[in-house]
N, C-alpha and C positions, 0 to 999 in steps of 0.2 A: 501632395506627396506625403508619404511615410516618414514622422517624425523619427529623426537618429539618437539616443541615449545614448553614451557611451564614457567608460573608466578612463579611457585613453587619453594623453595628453596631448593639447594642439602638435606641438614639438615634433617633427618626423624622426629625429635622435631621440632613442630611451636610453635612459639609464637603470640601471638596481634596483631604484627606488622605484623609478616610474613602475616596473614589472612589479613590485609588491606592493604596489598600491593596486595596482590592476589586480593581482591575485586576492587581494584581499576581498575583494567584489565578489567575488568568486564563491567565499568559504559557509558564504550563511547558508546554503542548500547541500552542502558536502562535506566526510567527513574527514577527521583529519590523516587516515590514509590514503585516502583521493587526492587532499591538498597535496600531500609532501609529492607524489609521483607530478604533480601538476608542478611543484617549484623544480623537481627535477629535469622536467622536457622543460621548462625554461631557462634553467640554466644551461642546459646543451646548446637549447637555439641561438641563444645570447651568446655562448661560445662560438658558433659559427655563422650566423646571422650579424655579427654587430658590424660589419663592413659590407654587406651587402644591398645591394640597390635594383629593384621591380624597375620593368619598363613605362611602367607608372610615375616613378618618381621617387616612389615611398622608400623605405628601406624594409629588407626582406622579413625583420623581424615584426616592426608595427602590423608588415600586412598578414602574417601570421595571425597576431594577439588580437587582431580585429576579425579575420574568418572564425579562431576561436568563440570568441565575443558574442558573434552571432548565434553562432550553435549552442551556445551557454542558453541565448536566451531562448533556445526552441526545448530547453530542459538535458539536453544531453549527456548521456555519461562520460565519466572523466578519461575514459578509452579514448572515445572521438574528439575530445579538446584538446590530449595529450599526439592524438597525429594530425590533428589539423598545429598544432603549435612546430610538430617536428617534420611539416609535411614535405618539406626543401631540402633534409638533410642528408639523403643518399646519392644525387646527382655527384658522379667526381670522386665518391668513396668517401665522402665525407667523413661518415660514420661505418662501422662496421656493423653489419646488417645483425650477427650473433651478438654482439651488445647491446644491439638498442632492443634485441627481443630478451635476453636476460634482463636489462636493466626495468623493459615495461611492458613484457609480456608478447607470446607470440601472436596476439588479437593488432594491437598497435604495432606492432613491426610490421606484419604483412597490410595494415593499413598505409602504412608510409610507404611500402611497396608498391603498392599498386597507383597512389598518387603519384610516385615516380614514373611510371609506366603513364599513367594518364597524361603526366607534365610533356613526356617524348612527346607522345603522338601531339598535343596540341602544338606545343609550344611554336611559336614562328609560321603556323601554321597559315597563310589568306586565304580568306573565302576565296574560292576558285570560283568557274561558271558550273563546275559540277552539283556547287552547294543551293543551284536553283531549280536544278532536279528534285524532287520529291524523294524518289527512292537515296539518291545518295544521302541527304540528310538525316533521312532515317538511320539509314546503316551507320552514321556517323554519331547518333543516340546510342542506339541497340550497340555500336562498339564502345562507349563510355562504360554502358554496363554491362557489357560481358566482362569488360577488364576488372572491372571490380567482384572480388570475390564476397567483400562482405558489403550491405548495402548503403553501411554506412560511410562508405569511401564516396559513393555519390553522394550522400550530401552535403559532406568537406566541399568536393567540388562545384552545389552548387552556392554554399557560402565564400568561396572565393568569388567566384561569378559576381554574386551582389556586391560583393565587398568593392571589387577594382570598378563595377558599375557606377558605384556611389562617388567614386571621386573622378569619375571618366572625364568633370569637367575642363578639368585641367591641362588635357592632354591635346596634339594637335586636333583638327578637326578630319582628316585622313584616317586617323589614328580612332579617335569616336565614331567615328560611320564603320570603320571594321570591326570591332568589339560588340558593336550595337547589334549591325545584322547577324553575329555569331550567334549572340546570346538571345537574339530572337526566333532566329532557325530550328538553334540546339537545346541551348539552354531553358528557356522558359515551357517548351515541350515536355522535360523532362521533369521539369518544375511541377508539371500540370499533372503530369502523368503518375504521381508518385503523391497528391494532393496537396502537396504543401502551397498551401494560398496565399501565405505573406510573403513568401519569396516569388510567388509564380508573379501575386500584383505589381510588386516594385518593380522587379524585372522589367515587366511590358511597360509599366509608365518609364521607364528610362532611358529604353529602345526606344518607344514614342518622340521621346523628348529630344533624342539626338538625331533620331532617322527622319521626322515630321516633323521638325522646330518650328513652323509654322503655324500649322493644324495644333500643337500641343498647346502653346503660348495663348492661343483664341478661346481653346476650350477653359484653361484654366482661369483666363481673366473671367471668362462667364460664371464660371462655380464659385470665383471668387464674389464677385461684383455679388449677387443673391444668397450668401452663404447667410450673414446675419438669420436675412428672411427664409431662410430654412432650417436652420440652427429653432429659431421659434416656433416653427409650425412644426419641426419633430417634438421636440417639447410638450407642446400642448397635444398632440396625439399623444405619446405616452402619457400622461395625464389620464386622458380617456380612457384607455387602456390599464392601466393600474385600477383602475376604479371598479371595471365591470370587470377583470378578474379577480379582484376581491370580494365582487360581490356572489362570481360563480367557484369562489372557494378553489382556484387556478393560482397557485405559483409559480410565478415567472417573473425571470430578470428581462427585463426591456429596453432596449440601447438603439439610437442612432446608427445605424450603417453605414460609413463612408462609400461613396461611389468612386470607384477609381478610376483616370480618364481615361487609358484606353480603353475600360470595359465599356466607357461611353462612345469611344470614337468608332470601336469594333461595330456596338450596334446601331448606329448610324451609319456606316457602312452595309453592315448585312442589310440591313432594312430599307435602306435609302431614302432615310428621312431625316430634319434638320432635329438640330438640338433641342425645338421647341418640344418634339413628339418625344422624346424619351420620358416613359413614366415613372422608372425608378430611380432619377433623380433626389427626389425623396423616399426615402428607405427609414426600415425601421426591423429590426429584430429580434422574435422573441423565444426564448431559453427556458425551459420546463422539463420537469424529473423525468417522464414515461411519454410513452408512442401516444398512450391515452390519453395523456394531456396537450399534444398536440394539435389532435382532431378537438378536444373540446375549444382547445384556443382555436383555431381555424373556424370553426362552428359561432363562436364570439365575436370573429375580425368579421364572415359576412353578416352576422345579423346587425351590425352595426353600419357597414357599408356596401354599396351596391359594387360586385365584384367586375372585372372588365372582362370580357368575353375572350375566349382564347389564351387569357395570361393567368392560367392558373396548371401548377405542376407540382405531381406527388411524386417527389424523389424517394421519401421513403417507403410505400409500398413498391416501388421499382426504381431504386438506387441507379446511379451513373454509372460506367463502367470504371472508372477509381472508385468505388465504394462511398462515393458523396451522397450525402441522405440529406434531406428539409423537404421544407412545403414550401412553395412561394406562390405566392396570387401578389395580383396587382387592383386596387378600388378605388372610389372616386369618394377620397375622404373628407374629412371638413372643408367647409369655404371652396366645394368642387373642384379640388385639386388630385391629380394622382397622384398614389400611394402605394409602393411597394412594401410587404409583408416576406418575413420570412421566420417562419417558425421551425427548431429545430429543439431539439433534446442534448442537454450540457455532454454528453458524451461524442455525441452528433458534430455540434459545434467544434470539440479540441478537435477531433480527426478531421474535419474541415478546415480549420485553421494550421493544423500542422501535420495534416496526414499519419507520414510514416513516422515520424520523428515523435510522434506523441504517443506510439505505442512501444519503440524499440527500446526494451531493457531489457540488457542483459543482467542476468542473477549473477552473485559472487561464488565461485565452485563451478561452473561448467554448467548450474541447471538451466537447463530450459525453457523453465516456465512451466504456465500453464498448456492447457489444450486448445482453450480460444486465442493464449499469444500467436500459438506457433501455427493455429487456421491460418491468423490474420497477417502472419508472415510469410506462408505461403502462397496465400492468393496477391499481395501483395507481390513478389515475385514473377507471378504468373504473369498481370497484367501489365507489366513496366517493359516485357518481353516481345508483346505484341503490339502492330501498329493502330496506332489513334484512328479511330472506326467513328462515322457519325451515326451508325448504328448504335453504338453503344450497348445498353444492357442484351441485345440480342445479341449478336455474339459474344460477350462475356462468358455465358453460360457454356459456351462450346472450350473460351478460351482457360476455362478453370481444370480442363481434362489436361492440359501440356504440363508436362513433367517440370517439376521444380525446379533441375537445372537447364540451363539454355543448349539448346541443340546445333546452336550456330555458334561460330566466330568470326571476326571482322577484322583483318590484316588491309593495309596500306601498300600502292606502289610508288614505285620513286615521285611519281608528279602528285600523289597527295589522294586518289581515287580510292573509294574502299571496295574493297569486296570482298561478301559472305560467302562463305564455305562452311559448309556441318564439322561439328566437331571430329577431331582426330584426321582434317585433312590434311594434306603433306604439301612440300613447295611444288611437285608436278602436280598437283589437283589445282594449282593455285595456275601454275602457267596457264594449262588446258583452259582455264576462268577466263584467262587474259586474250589469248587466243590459242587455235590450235595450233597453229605457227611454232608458234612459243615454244608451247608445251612438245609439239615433235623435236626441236631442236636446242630442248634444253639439255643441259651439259651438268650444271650446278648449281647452286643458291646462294646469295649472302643473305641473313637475317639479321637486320639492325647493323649491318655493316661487316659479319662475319659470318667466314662461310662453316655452313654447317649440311651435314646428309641431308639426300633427298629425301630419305625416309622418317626422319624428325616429325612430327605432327607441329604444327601451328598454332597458335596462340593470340588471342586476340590483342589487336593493338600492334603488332612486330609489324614493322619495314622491310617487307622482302624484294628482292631484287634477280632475277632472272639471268645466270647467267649463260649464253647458248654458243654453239656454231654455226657458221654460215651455211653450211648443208647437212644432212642426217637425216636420222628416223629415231623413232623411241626404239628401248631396249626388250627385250619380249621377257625380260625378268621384271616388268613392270606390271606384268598381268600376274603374277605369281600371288596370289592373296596374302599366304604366310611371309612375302618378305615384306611387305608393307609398303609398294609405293605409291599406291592409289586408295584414295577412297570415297570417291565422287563414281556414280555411272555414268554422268558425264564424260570424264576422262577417259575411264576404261572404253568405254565406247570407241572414242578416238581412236585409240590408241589401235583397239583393235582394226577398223574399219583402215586406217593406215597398214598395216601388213595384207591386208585383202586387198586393197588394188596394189599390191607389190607383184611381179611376174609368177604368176603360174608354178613353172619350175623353178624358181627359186624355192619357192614355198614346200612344193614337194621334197626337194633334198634338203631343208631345213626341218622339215618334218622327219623324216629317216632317221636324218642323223639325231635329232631329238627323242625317236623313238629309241632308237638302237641303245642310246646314251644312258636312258631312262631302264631299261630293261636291264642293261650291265648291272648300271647301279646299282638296283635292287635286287638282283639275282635271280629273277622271274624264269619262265620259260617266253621265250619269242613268241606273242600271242596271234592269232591265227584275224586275220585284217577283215573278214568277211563277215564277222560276226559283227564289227565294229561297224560296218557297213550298213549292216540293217537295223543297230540299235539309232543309230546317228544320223539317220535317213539317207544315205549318200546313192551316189551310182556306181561307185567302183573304188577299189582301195586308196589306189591313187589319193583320191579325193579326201579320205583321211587323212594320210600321210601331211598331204598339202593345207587342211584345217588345221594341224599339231603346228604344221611351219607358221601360218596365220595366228594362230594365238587363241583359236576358237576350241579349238579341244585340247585340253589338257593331255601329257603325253602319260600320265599316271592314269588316267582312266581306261587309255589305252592298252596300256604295258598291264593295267589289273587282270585286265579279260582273257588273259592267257591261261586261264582254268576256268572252264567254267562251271558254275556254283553246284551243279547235279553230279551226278555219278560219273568220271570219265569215262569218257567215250573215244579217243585213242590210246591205244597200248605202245609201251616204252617199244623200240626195236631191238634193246638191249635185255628184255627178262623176257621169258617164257609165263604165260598169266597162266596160275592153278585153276582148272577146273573148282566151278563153283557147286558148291554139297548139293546132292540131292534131296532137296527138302523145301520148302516155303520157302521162297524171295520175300524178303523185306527187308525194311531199314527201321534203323533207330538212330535215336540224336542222345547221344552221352551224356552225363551232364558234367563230366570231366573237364579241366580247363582247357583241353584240345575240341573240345565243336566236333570233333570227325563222325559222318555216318561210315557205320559198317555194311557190307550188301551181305547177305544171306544169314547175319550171326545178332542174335536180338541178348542185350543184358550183358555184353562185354565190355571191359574194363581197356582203355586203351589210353596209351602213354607217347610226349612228342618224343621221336630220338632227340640223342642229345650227339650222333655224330654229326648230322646234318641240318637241326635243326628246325625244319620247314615250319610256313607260316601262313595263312589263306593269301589260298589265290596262288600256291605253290602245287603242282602235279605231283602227285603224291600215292604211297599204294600202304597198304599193312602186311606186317608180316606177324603171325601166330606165333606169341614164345611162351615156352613153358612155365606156367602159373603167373604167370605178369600179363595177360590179356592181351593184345593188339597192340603192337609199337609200331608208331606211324612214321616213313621215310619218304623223302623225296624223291622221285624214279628216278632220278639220276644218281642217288646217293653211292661212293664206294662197296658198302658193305652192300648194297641191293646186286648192282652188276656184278660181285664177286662172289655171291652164292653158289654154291654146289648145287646141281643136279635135285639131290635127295632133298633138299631145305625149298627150291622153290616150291613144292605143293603146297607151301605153309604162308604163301602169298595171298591176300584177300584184296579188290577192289574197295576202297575207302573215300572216302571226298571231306571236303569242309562242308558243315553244316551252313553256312552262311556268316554272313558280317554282322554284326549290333550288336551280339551279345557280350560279356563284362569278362570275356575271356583274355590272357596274356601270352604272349610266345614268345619263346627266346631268340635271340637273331645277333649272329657275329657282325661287327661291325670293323670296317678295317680302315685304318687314317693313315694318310704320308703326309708328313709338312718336314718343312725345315724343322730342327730343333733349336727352342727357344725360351727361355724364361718365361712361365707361367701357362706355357700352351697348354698344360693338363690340367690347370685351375678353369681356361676360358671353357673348355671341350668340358667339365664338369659342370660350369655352370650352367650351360644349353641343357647337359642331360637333366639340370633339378628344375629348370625355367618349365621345360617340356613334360614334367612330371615321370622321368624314365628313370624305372629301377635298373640300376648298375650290379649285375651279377658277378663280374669276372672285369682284371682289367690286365693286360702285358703290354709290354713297354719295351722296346727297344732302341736305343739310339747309336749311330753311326759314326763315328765322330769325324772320319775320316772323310766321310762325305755331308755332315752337317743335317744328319735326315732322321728322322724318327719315325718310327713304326710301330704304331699302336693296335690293340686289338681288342675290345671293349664287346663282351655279353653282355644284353639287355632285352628289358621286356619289353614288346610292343603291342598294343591293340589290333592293330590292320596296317598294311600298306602304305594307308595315305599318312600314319602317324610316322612311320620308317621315312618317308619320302621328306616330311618337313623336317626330320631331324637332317638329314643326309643334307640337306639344300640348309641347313643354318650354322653347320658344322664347316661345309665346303667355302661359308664366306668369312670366316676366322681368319685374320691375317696370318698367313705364310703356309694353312694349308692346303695342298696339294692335289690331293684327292681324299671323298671320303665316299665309300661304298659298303654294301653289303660283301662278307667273304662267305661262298661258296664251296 
């Protein structure tokens, strides 16, 4: 086992003194602004830790100043010894989260944060039978570190891990076989996956020792019993070895490798062989400046001995997929005994020994770093994201393409199950996961115990809870992309496939009225259903109508096609159309912020009215005015039907050039709500959220009937931008209605 050092005093009670004797361990690597933020987060925790007691036994504070301890000696900065010391203190509101991040910055705040959040999800937590699933355990990894925003909050958690390991003996034996199999599931995974080898080794001999007490106990009397006569025979190979790389002018440090037993129990199991067949029992390791002097030391170990066939591997021309690099061969060294070798390079070695935690420093100021930190930070990222491949270095290479941050999260149901979901999904993405049951008959959510909107996104780690009624259907504002309550095609599948086995006509007069609704709204003309027909594949209008009710076509896509994009092609019944000039037909596209083609008139100038506004996709004609070019109205507009006689020749057929281009229109907007404190603050924020400039605003209110009547110019791109303001404005508590005015 892993010799324990440690400042800390037998005594489960500290005092003052104990803490500044422990802190003074501390000071020889740190300077004295590190110390003082370090006697700080101990005084807090001593403030609120001195009466507190782990299920362990320990009191809350010792087991602090020892998870600390540990991460002290993996070199870590005084950030992550300052939230591994305060990692307890937010449970209950301990502390106030804006103090602890003025008092030690917002790096350690949001680290104690997210330990808080890790401590929820685990805490009290039994291996279930879920946890001998494969996939669940994973998702129960991959959820530790989504929760953690920075990466040094995993390896707080996995220095608590060892820490409550190391004294596990104590505890019932109930109690050790649950901690054990956790920390061999989850933890040592994680351990492995992120390279830290002094924590991953203990870990597994610990787990061994309480999960195997048998098997553990045998093995170790055996290593015990021939340690002497191994202790000697590494010796004397080093000897050798010192000698003939001094003679080939090779420096290198060479050390004894301890073998740890479950690395020994694992391959006797993989292999299916006794203890007598393991070769690397004897171990030996050696440490040199460059790659080059690896291969010459390699080059050295076989001409000295005869190599064993098959047990030879270049991790450094083709690294593991954590970024482990050595050579290892195994020979039949003096006195015909096997002999494992492992040559690595002292850069090699620290990231083998301590992986991440031997490169993570952060600069004082917000730097960076260099360019190789922050590679080796990202691919570091990458790989702790995906799952443990015996592939290995092949897929690496694939896995270095995924984006730095995680595209999943991993939320909790009541019984303790995880499951992932891509980022940004809602609590209905989460039901439909659970089942589609669920998810048609959900109603509402609690998260962590309090309900909040079904359109909230998700967060990894939260406790959701489903709350439904005993019959329904989803709501068809689910399929609405701009209001946010889906974000799985999973779901949305569902959801839809649910309103299409719903009856026929139902669907058809849910469609109508959807259409109708959508058309008021926006003040279109009633679009002609046959054209809809043949863009949509259908066989008769109906059939539209009935897909708007199902949830398959958008009723704005519909409602858009009530002009279509070329020259109209029906005339108003209300105006008389001007004969067109005798001269060349064509057209031209303006490059004015109105898009409108003129038909017969090339190099006109043309202007939107400003009585009526119009906007694409609105029916619309020109009328000729004197030295101002083409002012473009909608056929229905007053001033068009109340022309004289003499003015209509001065009528031209015009259309929208199309949709895409960076052009803006103006469009009345008309609101009813109760009136109420701040309604004209919410209805402005939408418009700056949406990016919609405010030309004009009137305001009326009622007093007598409690109603206000607003009237808001703005500019809009197209249609569907009008449509998502109208549908975000309409769900503002208390109002009423919100439409386009016509």
């Amino acid at each position: 086992m892993v010799s324990i050092t440690t400042n800390l005093p037998e005594s489960n009670a500290l005092d003052e003194r104990d803490i500044r004797v422990w802190l003074a361990g501390l000071a020889v690597k740190r300077s004295a602004e590190e110390m003082e933020k370090l006697h700080e987060a101990c005084d807090l925790a001593f403030e609120i830790h001195r009466e507190g007691v782990e299920v362990t036994g320990e009191t809350t504070l010792r087991h602090a100043l020892a998870v600390a301890e540990i991460l002290a000696g993996m070199d870590l900065d005084w950030e992550t010894l300052a939230a591994a010391i305060l990692h307890d203190v937010l449970p209950g509101d301990q502390v106030n989260p804006e103090v602890l991040e003025k008092k030690f910055g917002p790096a350690v705040a949001r680290m104690v944060h997210d330990m808080a959040r890790i401590g929820f999800v685990s805490r009290d937590r039994a291996v279930s039978q879920h946890d001998k699933e494969l996939a669940h355990t994973e998702n129960l990894r991959r959820m530790l570190l989504s929760i953690a925003d920075d990466i040094r909050v995993v390896l707080i958690v996995l220095a608590e891990r060892l820490h409550t390991m190391r004294i596990l003996k104590s505890l019932p034996e109930a109690m050790r076989v649950k901690e054990a199999r956790e920390t061999q599931q989850i933890y040592a995974p994680l351990a492995n996956r992120l390279g830290i080898w002094q924590i991953k080794w203990e870990l597994e001999d610990l787990c061994l020792r309480y999960l195997e007490p048998d098997t553990y106990k045998d093995l170790a009397k055996k290593l015990d019993g021939r340690r002497t006569d191994r202790e000697e025979y590494i010796d004397q190979v080093i000897d050798i070895l010192e000698a003939k790389f001094a003679e080939m002018h090779i420096d290198a440090e060479i050390t004894g490798r301890p073998k740890h037993i479950y690395s020994i129990w694992k391959k006797m199991v993989r292999k299916s062989v006794p203890f007598e067949q393991i070769f690397d029992l004897r171990a030996v390791r050696v440490l040199v400046d460059s790659v080059a002097d690896c291969y010459a030391a390699i080059g050295v170990v076989h001409g000295l001995w005869r190599h064993i066939p098959g047990e030879f591997d270049d991790y450094i021309a083709t690294p593991k997929a954590n970024m482990y690099r050595s050579i290892h061969t195994a020979v039949i060294g003096p006195e015909d005994k096997t002999l494992e070798i492992q040559i690595r390079t002292h850069d090699m070695h620290e990231h083998a020994e301590l992986g991440v935690a031997a490169h993570w420093r952060y600069k004082e100021g917000g730097s960076k770093g260099d360019a190789e930190f922050e590679r080796r930070i990202s691919l570091m990222r990458n790989w702790i994201e995906v799952k443990d491949d015996p592939a290995g270095s092949e897929d690496f290479v694939d896995n270095l393409k995924n984006e730095f941050e995680s595209r999943q999260i991993y939320v909790l149901t009541p019984q303790g199950k995880v499951v992932e979901l891509p980022k940004g999904a809602t609590a209905v993405d989460f039901a439909y996961a659970i089942h589609s049951d669920v998810g048609h008959r959900c109603r509402g959510a609690k998260i962590d115990g309090k309900i909040r909107p079904l359109t909230r996104p998700l967060e990894s780690g939260q406790l959701v809870e489903i709350l439904t009624v005993k019959e329904g259907g989803p709501s068809r504002d689910w399929l609405s992309p701009h209001l946010g309550y889906l974000k799985t095609s999973r779901a949305r599948n569902r959801v839809r496939q649910w309103f299409k086995q719903q009856d026929y006509e139902q669907h058809l007069h849910a469609g109508k009225i959807s259409l109708e609704r959508e058309v008021a709204r926006l003040g279109v003309p009633k679009p002609d259903l046959s054209a809809a027909v043949k863009r949509f594949n259908f066989k008769k209008s109906d059939d539209v109508l009935a897909a708007i009710g199902r949830g398959e076509v958008s009723p704005i896509q519909v409602a858009g096609m009530g002009v279509p994009h070329d020259l109209p092609s029906r005339k108003s019944t209300q105006v008389e159309q001007a004969p067109a000039p005798h001269r060349k037909t064509s057209k031209s596209k303006k490059a004015g912020r109105s898009e409108v083609i003129v038909e017969g008139v090339d190099d006109l100038m043309t202007h939107i009215a400003r009585c009526c506004k119009p906007v694409p996709n609105d029916d619309i004609l020109g009328f000729i005015t004197r030295g101002r070019g083409v002012t473009v109205h909608r056929r229905d507009c007053g001033m068009i039907t109340h022309l004289d006689e003499s003015d209509r020749e001065r009528l031209v057929d015009v259309a929208w050039a199309g949709e895409g281009g960076s052009s803006s229109y103006q469009v009345d907007i008309k609101i009813t709500a109760t009136d109420r404190k701040g309604l004209l603050r919410d209805i402005s924020a939408i418009l700056t959220n949406e990016e919609v400039d405010v030309l004009g605003v009137n305001t009326q209110s009622n007093r007598k009937m409690d109603q206000a009547n607003m009237r808001f110019t703005v500019e809009i791109g197209n249609m569907r931008q009008l449509s998502r303001l109208l549908d975000k404005i309409a769900q503002l508590p208390d109002v009423l209605s919100a439409r386009r005015a016509v």
